[in-house]
Structure formats: C-alpha cells, structure tokens
BALUMLO-492399 format. One record per residue (C-alpha): residue in three letters; x negated, y negated, z negated. Coordinates in steps of 0.02 Angstrom, whole numbers, plus 32768, in hexadecimal, padded with zeros to 4 digits. Each point is the difference from the previous one (the first is absolute). Layout:
alaXYZ;...
# end
This chain:
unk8613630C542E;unk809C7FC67FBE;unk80AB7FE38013;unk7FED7F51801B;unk7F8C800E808B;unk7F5A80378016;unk7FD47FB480B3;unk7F797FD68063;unk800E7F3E8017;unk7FAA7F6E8056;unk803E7F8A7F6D;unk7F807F887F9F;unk7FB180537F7B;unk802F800D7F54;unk7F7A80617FA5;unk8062802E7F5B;unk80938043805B;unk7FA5807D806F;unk7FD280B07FF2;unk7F718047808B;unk802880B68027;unk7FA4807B8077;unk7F887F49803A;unk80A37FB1804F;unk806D7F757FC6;unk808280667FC5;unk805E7F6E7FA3;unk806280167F4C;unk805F7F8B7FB3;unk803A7F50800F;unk7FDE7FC58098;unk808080778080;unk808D7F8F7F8B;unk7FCA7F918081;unk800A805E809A;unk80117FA3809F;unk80A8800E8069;unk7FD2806680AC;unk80277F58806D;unk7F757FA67FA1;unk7FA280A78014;unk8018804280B4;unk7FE7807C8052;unk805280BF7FEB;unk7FBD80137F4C;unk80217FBE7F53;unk7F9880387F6E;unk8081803A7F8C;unk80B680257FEC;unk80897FD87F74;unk8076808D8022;unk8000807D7F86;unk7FA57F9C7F88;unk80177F4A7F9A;unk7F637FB28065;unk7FB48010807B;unk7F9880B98027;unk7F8E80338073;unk804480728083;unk7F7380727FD5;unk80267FFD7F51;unk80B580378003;unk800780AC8001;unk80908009806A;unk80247FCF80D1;unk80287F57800F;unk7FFF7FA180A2;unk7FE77F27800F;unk80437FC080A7;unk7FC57F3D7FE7;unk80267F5C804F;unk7FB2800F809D;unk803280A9800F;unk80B27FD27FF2;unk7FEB7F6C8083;unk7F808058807F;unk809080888016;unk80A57F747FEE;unk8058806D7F6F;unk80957F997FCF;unk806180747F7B;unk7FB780887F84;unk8052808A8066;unk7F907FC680AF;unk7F667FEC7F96;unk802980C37FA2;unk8019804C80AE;unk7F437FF18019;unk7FBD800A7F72;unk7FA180A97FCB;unk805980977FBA;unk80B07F967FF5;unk809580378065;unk809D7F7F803E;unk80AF8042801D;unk80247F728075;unk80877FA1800C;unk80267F5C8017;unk7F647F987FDA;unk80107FD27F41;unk807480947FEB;unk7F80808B800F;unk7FDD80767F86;unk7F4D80217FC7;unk7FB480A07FD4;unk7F5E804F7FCA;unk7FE580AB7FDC;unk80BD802E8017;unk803C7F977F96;unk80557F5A8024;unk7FB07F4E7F95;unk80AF7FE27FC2;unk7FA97F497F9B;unk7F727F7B8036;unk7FA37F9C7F8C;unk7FE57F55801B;unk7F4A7FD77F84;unk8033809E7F9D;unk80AA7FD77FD2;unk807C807E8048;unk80AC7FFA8061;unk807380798066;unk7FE9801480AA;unk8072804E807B;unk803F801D80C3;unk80B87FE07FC2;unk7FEA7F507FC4;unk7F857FCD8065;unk7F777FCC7F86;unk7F658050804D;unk7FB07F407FFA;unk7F977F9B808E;unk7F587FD47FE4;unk7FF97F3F801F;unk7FE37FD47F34;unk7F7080AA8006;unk7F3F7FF27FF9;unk7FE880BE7FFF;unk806280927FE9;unk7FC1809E7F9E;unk803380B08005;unk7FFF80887F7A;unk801880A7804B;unk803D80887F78;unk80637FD07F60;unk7FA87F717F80;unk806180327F6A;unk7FA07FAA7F7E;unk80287F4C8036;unk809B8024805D;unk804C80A77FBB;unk80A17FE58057;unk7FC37FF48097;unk8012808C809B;unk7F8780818013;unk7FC17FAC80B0;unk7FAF7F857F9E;unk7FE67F2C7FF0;unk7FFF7F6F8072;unk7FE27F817FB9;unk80107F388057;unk7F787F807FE7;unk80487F5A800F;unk7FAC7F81806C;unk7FBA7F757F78;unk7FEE7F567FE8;unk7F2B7FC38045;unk7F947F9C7FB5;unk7FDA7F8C80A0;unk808F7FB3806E;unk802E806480B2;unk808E80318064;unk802B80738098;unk80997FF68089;unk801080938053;unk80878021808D;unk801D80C3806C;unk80738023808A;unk7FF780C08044;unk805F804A8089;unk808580577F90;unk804A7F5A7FDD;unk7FA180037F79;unk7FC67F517FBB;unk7FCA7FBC7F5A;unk7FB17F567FB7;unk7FB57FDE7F55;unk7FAA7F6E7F8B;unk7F88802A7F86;unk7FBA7F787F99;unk7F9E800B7F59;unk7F947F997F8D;unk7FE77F9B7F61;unk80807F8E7FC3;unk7FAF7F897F8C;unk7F587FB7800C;unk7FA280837F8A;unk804980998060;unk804D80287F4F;unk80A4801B8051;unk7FF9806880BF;unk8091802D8063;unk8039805E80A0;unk80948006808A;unk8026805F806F;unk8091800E8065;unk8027807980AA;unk808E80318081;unk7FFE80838057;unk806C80648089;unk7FC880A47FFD;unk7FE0807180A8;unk808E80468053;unk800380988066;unk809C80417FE1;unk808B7F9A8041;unk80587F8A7F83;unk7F8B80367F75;unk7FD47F3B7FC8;unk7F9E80177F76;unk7FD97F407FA7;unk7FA37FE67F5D;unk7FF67F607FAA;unk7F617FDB7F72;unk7FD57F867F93;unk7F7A80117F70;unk7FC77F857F97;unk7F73800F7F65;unk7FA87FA17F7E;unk7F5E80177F8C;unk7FE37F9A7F7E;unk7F4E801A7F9A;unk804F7FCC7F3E;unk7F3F80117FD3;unk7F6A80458045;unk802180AA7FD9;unk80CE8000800B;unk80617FFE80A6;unk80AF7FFF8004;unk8045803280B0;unk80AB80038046;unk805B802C80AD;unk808F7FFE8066;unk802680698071;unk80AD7FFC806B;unk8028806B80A3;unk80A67FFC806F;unk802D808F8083;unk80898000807C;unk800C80A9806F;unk80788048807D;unk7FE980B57FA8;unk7FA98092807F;unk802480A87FAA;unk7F9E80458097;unk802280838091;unk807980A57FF5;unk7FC280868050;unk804E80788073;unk805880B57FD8;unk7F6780598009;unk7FAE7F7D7F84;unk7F997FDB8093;unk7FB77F2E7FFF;unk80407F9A807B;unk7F6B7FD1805C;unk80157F718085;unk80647F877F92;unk7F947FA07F84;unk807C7F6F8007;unk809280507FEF;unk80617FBF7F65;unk809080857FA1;unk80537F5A7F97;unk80607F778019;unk7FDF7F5A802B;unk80417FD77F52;unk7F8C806C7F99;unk7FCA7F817F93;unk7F7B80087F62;unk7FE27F667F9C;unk7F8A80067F50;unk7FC97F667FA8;unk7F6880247F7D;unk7F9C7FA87F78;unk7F68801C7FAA;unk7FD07F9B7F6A;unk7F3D802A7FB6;unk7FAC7FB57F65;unk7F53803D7FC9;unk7FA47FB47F64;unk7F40803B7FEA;unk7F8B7FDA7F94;unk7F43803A8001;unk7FC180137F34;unk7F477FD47FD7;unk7FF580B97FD1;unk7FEE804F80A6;unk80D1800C7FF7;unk80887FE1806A;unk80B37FE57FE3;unk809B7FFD8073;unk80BF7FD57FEB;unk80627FFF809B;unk80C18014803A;unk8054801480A8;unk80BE7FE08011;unk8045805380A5;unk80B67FD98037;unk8046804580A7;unk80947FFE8054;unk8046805A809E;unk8099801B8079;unk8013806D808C;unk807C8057806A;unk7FE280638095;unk803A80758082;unk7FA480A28041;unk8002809D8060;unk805580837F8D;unk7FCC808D8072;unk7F95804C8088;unk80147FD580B7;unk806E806B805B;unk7FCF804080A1;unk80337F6C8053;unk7FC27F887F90;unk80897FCB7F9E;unk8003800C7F41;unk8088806A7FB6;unk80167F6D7F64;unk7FC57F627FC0;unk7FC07FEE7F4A;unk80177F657F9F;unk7FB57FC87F66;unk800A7F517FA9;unk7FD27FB47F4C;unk7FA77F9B7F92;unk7F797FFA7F72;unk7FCF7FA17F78;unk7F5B801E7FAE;unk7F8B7F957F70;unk7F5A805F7FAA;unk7F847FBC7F7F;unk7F67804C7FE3;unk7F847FB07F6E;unk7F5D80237FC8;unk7F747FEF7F8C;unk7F6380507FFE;unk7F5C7FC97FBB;unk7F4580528047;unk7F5680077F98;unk7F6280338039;unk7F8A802E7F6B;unk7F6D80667FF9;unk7FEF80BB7FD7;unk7F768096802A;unk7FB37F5F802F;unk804E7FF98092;unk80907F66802E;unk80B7806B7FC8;unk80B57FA7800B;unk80A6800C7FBE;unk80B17FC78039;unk809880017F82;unk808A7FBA8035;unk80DC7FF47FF2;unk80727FF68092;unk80B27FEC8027;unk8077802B8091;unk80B07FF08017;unk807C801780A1;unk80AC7FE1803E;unk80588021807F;unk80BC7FF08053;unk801C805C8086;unk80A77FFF8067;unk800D8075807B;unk80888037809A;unk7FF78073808B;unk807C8061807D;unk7FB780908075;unk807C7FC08096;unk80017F638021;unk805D800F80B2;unk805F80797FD7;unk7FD0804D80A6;unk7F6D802B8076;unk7F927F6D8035;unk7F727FCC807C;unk7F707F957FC6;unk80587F65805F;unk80AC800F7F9C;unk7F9380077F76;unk7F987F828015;unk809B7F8F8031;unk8066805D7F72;unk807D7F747FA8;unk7FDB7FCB7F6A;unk8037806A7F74;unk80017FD17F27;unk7FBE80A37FDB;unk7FF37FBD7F4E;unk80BD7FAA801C;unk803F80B0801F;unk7FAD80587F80;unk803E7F8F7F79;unk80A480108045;unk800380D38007;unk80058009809F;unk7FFD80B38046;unk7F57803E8043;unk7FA07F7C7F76;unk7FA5801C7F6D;unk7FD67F7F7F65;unk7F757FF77F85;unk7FC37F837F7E;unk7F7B80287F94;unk7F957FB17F81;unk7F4B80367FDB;unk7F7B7FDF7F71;unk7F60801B7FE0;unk7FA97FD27F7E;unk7F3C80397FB1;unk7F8A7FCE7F68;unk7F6D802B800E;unk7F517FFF7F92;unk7F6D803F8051;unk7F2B800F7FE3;unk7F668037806D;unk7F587FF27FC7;unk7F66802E808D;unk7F68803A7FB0;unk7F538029803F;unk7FA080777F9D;unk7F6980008080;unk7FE77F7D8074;unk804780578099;unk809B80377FB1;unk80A57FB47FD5;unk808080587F95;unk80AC7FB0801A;unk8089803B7F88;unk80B57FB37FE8;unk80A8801A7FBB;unk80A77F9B8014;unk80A2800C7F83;unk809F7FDB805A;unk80A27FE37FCE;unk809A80018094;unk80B080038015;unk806C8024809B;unk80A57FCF800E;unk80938022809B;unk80977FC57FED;unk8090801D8091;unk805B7F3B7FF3;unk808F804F8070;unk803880A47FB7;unk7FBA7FE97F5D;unk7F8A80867FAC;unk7F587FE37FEA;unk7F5B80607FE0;unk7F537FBB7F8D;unk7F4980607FD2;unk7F857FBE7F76;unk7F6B804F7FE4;unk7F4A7FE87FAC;unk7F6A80378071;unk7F49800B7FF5;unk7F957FF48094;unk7F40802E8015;unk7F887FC08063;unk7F3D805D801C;unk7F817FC38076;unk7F4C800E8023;unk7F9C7FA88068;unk7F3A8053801D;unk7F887F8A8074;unk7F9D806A806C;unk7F787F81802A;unk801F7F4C8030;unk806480038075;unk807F80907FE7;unk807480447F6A;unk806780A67FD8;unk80877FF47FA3;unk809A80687FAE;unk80A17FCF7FC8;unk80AC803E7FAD;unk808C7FA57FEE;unk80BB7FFD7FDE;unk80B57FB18024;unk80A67FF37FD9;unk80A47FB18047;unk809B7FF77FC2;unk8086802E8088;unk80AC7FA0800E;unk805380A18069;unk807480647FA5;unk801680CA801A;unk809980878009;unk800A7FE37F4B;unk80187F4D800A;unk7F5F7FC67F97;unk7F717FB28037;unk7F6C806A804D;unk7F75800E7F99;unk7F7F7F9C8015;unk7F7780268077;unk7F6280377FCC;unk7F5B80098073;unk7F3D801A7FE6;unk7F7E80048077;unk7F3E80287FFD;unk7F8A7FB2806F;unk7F51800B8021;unk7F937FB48088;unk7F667F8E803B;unk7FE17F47801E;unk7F887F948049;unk7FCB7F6C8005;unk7F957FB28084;unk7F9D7F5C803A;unk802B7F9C7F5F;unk80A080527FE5;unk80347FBB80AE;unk802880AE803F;unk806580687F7D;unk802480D8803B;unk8074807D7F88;unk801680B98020;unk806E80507F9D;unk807C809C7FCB;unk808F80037FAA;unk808A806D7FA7;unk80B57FB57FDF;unk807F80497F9F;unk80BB7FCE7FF4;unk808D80407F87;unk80A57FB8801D;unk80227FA48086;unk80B07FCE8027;unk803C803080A5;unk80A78001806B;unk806B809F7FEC;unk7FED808F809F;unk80BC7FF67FE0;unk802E7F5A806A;unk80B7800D7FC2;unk7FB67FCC7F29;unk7FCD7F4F7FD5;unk7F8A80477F7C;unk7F46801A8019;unk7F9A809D7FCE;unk7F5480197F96;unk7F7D801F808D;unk7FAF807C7F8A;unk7F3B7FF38006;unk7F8B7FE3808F;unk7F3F7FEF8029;unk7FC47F8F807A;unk7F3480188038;unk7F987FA3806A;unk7F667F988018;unk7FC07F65804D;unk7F767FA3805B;unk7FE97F367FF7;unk7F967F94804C;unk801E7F447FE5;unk7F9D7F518012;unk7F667FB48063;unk7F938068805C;unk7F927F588025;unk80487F517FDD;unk804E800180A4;unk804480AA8000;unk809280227FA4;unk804680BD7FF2;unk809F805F7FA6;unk801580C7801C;unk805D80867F97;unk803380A78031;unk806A80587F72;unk804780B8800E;unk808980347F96;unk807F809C7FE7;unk807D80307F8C;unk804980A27F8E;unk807880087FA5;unk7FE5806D7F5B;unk80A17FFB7FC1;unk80B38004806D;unk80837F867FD9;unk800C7FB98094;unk7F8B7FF380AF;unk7F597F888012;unk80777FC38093;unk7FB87F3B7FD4;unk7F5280488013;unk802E804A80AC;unk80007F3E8045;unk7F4180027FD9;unk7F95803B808E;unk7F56807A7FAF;unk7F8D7F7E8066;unk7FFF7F43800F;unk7F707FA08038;unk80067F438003;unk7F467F988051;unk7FF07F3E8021;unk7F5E7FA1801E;unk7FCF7F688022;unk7F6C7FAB804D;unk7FD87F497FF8;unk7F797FB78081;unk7F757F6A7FE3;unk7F757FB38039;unk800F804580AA;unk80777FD180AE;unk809380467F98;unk7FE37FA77F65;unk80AD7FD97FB0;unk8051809C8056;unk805780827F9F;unk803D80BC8030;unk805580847FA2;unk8055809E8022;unk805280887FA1;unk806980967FFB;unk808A80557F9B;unk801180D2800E;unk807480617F9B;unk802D80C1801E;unk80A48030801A;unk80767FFB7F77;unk80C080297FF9;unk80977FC37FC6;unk803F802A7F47;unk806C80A1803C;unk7F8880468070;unk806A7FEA808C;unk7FA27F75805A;unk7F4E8000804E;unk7F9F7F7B8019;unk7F70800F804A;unk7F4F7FAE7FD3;unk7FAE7F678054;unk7F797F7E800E;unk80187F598036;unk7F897F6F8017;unk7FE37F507FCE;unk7F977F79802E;unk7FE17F507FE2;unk7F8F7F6F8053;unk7FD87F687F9B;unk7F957F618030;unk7FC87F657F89;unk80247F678069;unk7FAF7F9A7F76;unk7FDB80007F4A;unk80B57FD97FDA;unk806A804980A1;unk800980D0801C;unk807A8055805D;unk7FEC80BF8015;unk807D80828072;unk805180967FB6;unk802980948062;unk808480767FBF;unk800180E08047;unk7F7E7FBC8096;unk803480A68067;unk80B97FD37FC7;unk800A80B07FCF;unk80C4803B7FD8;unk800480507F6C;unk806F800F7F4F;unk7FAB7FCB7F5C;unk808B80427F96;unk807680977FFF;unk80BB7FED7FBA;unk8088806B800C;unk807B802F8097;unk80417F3E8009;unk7F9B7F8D7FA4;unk7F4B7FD97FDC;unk7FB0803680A2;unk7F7E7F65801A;unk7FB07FE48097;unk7F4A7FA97FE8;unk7FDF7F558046;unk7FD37FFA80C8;unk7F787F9D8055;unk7FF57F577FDF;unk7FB77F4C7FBB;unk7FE37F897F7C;unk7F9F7F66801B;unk7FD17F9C7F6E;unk7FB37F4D7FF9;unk7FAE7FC97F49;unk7FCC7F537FE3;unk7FB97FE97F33;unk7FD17F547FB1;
# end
C-alpha cells in the first residue's frame, strides 16, 4: 500500500510489478502510472486518484476523504463549471453566485486554488476564475488540508483538474442542449493519432455556452476552447502539453436584498437588483507541459509547468440597502474595476518502489515552485443615485463611470490599486512502508520557503513576509480483510495572507492541522468504493474583516476548531447501476477570540447530497436511461447572524435514451417540485440567492 497506488485493477498482468495482499489483487507499483482516464473507464468509479499524491493512489489507500466525480458523472448530471459540479458533490459547500463566480467550500473553509494535473493556480469569485469543465476527464476532491504536496494551500483541502487527453484510436462527439432557461450550449470534441504510428496523438475541443437564466437580465455566456498533444519520445517517455482558454461575458447578479426585518423575499425569483449595464467580462489561459519518464528500475519521474494568465473587468450597480416598507431601496451601491493576474507553478518529483520487510515500499522526493501576481484596481461609491430608488429606476439606472469618477475624486467614491505576490519553494519527501503485509506506514515532510508582498500603487506604502516552514505529514493505512481498510492521518498547512492589520503589517500567516480517522471499502472489483470518517480541524489566524465597518484593516480571527464526520458512497452497484451519496455533519468553536466564526455561520451542521442512475438492457426498455437525485442542507445563516435561512431539499431527475450506437439524447430536470428556496445567505442588501426553479435541458449527442 503505497503512495503511488495500491489498487485493485482489471489491467493485464505484470507479474514482477505486483504484490498479493489479504488473497486480492491489491496492485503495487508500475502499472497505476498507467491508469485509464474515467471516459475510457465508465461508469461512477475510477480506481485511483492523483490528488494529494504524485501518481496515481487508490482511494482506499489515501488515508484521507477524497471524492472522484468522473466523466460520465459530469455528463449524466450536465455540470458545465466547477462551481455546478461542487454544489453536489459530497461534504463541499457553494456560496453561489453567478455560475463561474461561486465560491467553493469544504469544511468551512473556502478552496481559494485548483490544480489542473497537480500544478496549482488562484482561484476566486472576484475574478471570475472558478473554470468550466469542457477540457476535464475527472475532477477529484481532497477534503481537509494536504500540506505535504501543497503546503500553501487552504485548510478545506485540494481539487485537483484532470485534463481530457489525447486517445490512441480516432473518434469524435457533437453534442448540442437547449433548456427552458434560455439556456443553450453546443460543443466538438475530436481526438486521435496524428501520424501513422500513433507516436504523436492530439485532442480539440471547443464549446459555447449560454448559461440558464432565471433572474432577469442575468446572461451568463462562456466561451472554451482546449486543445492537447502527446507525443511518446520513446517507449517509456511521454511528453504532454495543453491548452486551455475560457471567455466569460456576464450581466453581474449580486442577488436579492431583503426586507427590514431581514425577512427573504419570497415570490420573486426573477427579480433582478442591477442594471441592465452590469457587465463582467474575463478572458483566461491555461498553458500545461508534463514530461514523464518510466526508469527500468521500478521508477518514475515527472517535470511539469502550468502558466496561468487572467484578466478581468467589471462594473456594476446594486442594492445598497434593505427594502423599505414599500419596496423601494433607500441607496444604490456601485462597484467597478479591473484585474490582471499570471501564476507559474513547476514541478519535479521522482517515485521508486523497492522492496523492504519483504513487502513492495515507495518513496517520492521531489522540488516545486510557485509564484503569483496580481493587479488589482478597484472603485466603489455607497450612493450611486444619490437618492431612494425602486428596482425599475434601477434596473433602467443611466449609465454611470463609477471607475471615471473615482479617478477623478469625485465625492461619495473611493480608489484602490494594489499589487500582490506570492511566491513559494518548496522541497518535500514521503516514503510508505509496510512492516507486515496489512499495514502501511506513510510518513512525510515538506521544507518551504515563501514570501508575501502588498504594495498600495496609489498611496504608496507597502507591506512583505518571508518565512521558512516545515510541514509534517503521518498516515496509516490498516486493511481489515479484503475488502475494507482503517486508516489515520495528521497533517498540516500554512498560507501566507496578503491582508494587512491596525498596525499596518501583514497578518501572520495562517497555520492549520487536522486529524482524521475513518473506514473505506471497496466492493465488486473496486467498482463500489464507501469512506466513513471523523475529523478534527484546527485554525490559527485567519484574517477577517474588522466588527468596526468604519477601518479598512482586517483583524486576526484568533484560533478555532472545526469537528465533523462523513459518510460516502460512490460508483456501480451493478454495471448498470450507477450511485453517489454523502452526508457530512460539521460544527464549529472557536478556542481563542479575535474575532467571530461568522464565515462558518454560512455552513449549515447537515448536508446530504444522493444521485443514481440506472441504465436498462436486454429487455422492452433496452437503451433507456433514468436518474434522480436530491440536494438537503440545514439551515444556515448569514455571516452576522442577522439572517435565517432556512433548510431545504430539492430534486432532480434525468431521462436518457440511446437512439443508436452513435446518437443519445437524455432530459434533465432541474428542483422537479420547483421548490422556492435560498441557497446562500448575504447580508441586508447583497448576496441573498435564490436557487434555480423548475425547469429543462434537453441534450442530443451524436459521436464518430
């Protein structure tokens, strides 16, 4: 059982590379380097995951809760961007927004980075980067900080991207949806070899879509393109590269006020507080190269690089206030800007198995390299009108340069520029050892070196942070019998933080640990995979907004402890049944006062997410497909306490049929009691978003 992967696998056999443990085919060694992409695959299960590791793992085998949602996962249930596909996935939590402007959160904590084949970049609601999933295969989720390969990172945890890749035999797909939301995409998917010997293999794929619109004048429009290339230099060295490039243009919805007694305002899903020239425009590139090599010696050696460079303008207009008694809101809010951002991240690790208690034991070394910039400029006035308004002035309100006036001093505006970087070296080890067949002893430690740097481009001044850190990593992993595991693990993070405090330095950097322990299985050839686990999360440091609204500085949040536990089901009940469940509980203390676990209050104590699949044949029904699933959370509130929103469950369903070998279609059905109901809790005037009602998407798929 190692880090690599120990996994049970259907793969031909390759007697000096495997290990039997417990009479299964518990697999070590080279052959999960070659794991198969989840749309070659099927189905609701993969094998093994990369996150958190350097290759590929079984999910058994890392001792921490990590969730795969694959390729037919993703299509069965039409997720377009990250943020649709998080909001059902087990234990994670959206802050909606506009779609591909959501935050994501698990455990309390928001994923503030996404990794795209292990190479890390900054994610956020402000610029819009959350990305959409055209160029993905498979999208896996680390729950709980993974500080040994990604030290920086926040205490929620990883996801990591797996690109889509070039195939070894020619074929193609056209798909085009149209839904009842005004909701429409199309998309062309073609991969294959490029010269005769299948030496050289690439991959395109291009889609447009118009997201759903239930709020009036919220167009939502996303633009992809990806394009890839493998080339085999030998027999045992691939060199892979990828493009990745992604447009959106949105007319901004900062959601729904509510009224004076923070009460929602049920009855008026549609209604849109902006106007009609709220406008959001990003434009975002992804460039990957990965160069492997597999060694005669059991070894395995990576290099790879992502360059991330996005760019982003918006200006909007929004309710500033609470509805009056009669409706009317007492100001208008503007905000407008733009941002400039470019990330590298590098690295090179290298993985041995070798031999030891005479058992099969593995190491990982490895160096990595991150750096991040950032430009923000920023204006904002809290009275646009200068008076009262109803929602029709504002949604006809005149145009206004709310950066223009800013820049000019304008009364009422404010100005910021700011420059950001981030920048980490890191050196890091794990070794997995079995002393006795059954168990595997997984220690690590990681060596970083960061600097922060602020810098205020408008009123000069400027703040910076280096520091030396080690991080430790503990695991163990004990199998049961054959088909189930307990396992233990500790592990640590830090981030540097870019907010500054009364004093005018930098806050220190966060620090977080957590301890989990917990159960997996896994079932009918590793086809079904189940975790049950607890955990224990503590944070020191947080940065947080002031309780005094009239500072610009932010506070230490002092420390706090966030408990919980979870249950997962995921993957094939029979080859035709396909299943995901989690329920995750969750609550929060804070140990040491600096400020409130007011983020923390947005997270209900219960979510339960469920969607299954069934697929007939051989019988009167033979091509048909149903599904169904729901979505439950608890109640939750908003951030001061002052709004309740109440839990809910809504439904989904979906009805496929295969026409013939090459034409599907399938029918999705979005909240099929169009419950009414808020999936997010903001403040007085902004941030109150109402969930998506009843309605359609009908998709046709033709592949060649």
């Amino acid at each position: 059982m190692i880090g690599a992967g120990v996994v049970l696998v259907s793969l031909p056999a390759q007697a000096e590379d495997a290990t039997m443990v417990l009479d299964t085919q518990r697999v070590t060694g080279l052959r999960l380097y070659d794991m198969a992409s989840s749309e070659q695959s099927g189905g609701y299960s993969v094998d093994a995951a990369t996150v958190g590791s350097k290759v590929p793992a079984s999910l058994r085998d890392i001792p921490q809760s990590v969730s795969v949602v694959t390729h037919d996962a993703i299509e069965d249930q039409n997720f377009i961007t990250l943020d649709q596909l998080a909001a059902r996935t087990p234990g994670v939590r959206v802050l909606n927004n506009d779609s591909g402007r959501s935050s994501i959160f698990a455990r309390g904590y928001e994923y503030d980075a996404y990794s795209i084949d292990g190479l890390s970049a900054p994610m956020s609601s402000l610029t819009g980067s959350v990305p959409s999933l055209t160029a993905i295969d498979r999208v896996e989720v680390m729950r709980g900080p993974s500080g040994l390969f990604n030290s920086t990172s926040e205490l929620g945890g990883v996801i990591n991207l797996v690109r889509k890749r070039p195939t070894d035999t020619f074929q193609g797909a056209i798909s085009g949806s149209v839904g009842t939301l005004e909701d429409r995409s199309i998309s062309v998917d073609i991969s294959g070899p490029i010269d005769e010997q299948g030496r050289i293999r690439g991959r395109l794929v291009t889609r447009s879509t118009e997201q759903a619109q239930w709020v009036d004048d919220n167009d939502n429009t996303l633009n992809d393109f990806y394009g890839a290339l493998d080339v085999d230099l030998d027999e045992n060295t691939e060199l892979s590269l990828g493009v990745i490039h992604n447009t959106k243009d949105i007319s901004v919805n900062q959601g729904q006020p509510v009224d004076g007694d923070n009460n929602f305002s049920y009855g008026r899903r549609s209604a849109f507080y902006g106007a009609d020239w709220n406008s959001f425009e990003s434009d975002a590139t992804d460039v990957i190269a990965e160069l492997t090599h597999r060694f005669s010696s059991r070894g395995y050696g990576r290099l790879a690089a992502r360059y991330s460079d996005r760019n982003a303008d918006y200006e909007y207009a929004y309710s500033g206030s609470a509805l009056s008694d009669t409706g009317d809101l007492s100001s208008v809010a503007g905000y407008a800007g733009f941002t400039d951002e470019t990330s590298v991240s590098v690295d090179a690790s290298y993985t041995q198995g070798f031999d030891a208690f005479g058992n099969q034991s593995e190491f990982v070394v490895g160096v990595d390299y991150k750096t991040s910039e950032s430009d923000t400029t920023a204006a904002r006035t809290g009275n646009l009108t200068g008076s009262s308004a109803s929602i029709s002035e504002l949604n006809s309100l005149s145009y206004v340069d709310i950066l223009g006036n800013a820049r000019d001093g304008v009364s009422g505006y404010s100005l910021s520029r700011t420059e950001t970087t981030l920048e980490e070296q890191g050196l890091y080890g794990k070794v997995t050892l079995r002393p006795v067949a059954p168990l595997a002893v997984i220690l690590g430690a990681r060596v970083s070196q960061f600097s922060a740097e602020t810098e205020d481009k408008l009123n000069g001044g400027s703040s910076d942070m280096q520091d030396t850190a080690v991080t430790p990593y503990g695991g163990l992993v004990y199998d049961l019998d054959a088909d189930h595991s307990l396992y233990a693990s500790y592990s640590r993070v830090f981030e540097p933080q870019t907010r500054e405090g009364e004093d005018g330095n930098l806050i220190d950097p966060r620090e977080g640990e957590q301890y989990e322990i917990g159960i997996k299985g896994s079932y009918l050839d590793g086809a079904l995979n189940a975790r049950i686990s607890g955990f224990q999360l503590t944070d020191n440091h947080r940065a947080a907004s002031s309780t005094d609204g009239s500072v610009s500085y932010s506070v230490d949040s002092g420390k706090m402890r966030i408990t919980g536990a979870e249950l997962e089901l995921a993957g094939n009940i029979t080859p035709q049944w396909d299943v995901i469940f989690g329920y995750t509980y969750m609550d929060s203390e804070v140990l040491e006062a600096g400020s409130s676990d007011a983020l923390l209050m947005l997270m209900p104590n219960n979510m339960v997410n469920l969607w299954t699949q069934y697929r007939f044949e051989g019988n009167l029904l033979d091509g048909v497909s149903v599904g169904a699933g729901m979505t439950a959370l608890s109640d939750f509130e908003s951030t001061q306490g002052t709004i309740q929103a109440p839990g809910y469950a809504v439904f989904d369903a979906m009805l496929g049929y295969q026409f013939t070998p090459k034409l599907s279609g399938q029918l999705n059905v979005y909240n099929l009691f169009d419950r009414e109901y808020y999936v997010r809790a903001g403040s007085a005037s902004v941030f109150n978003f109402v969930g998506r009602p009843a309605s359609a998407v009908a998709t046709m798929k033709y592949e060649f």
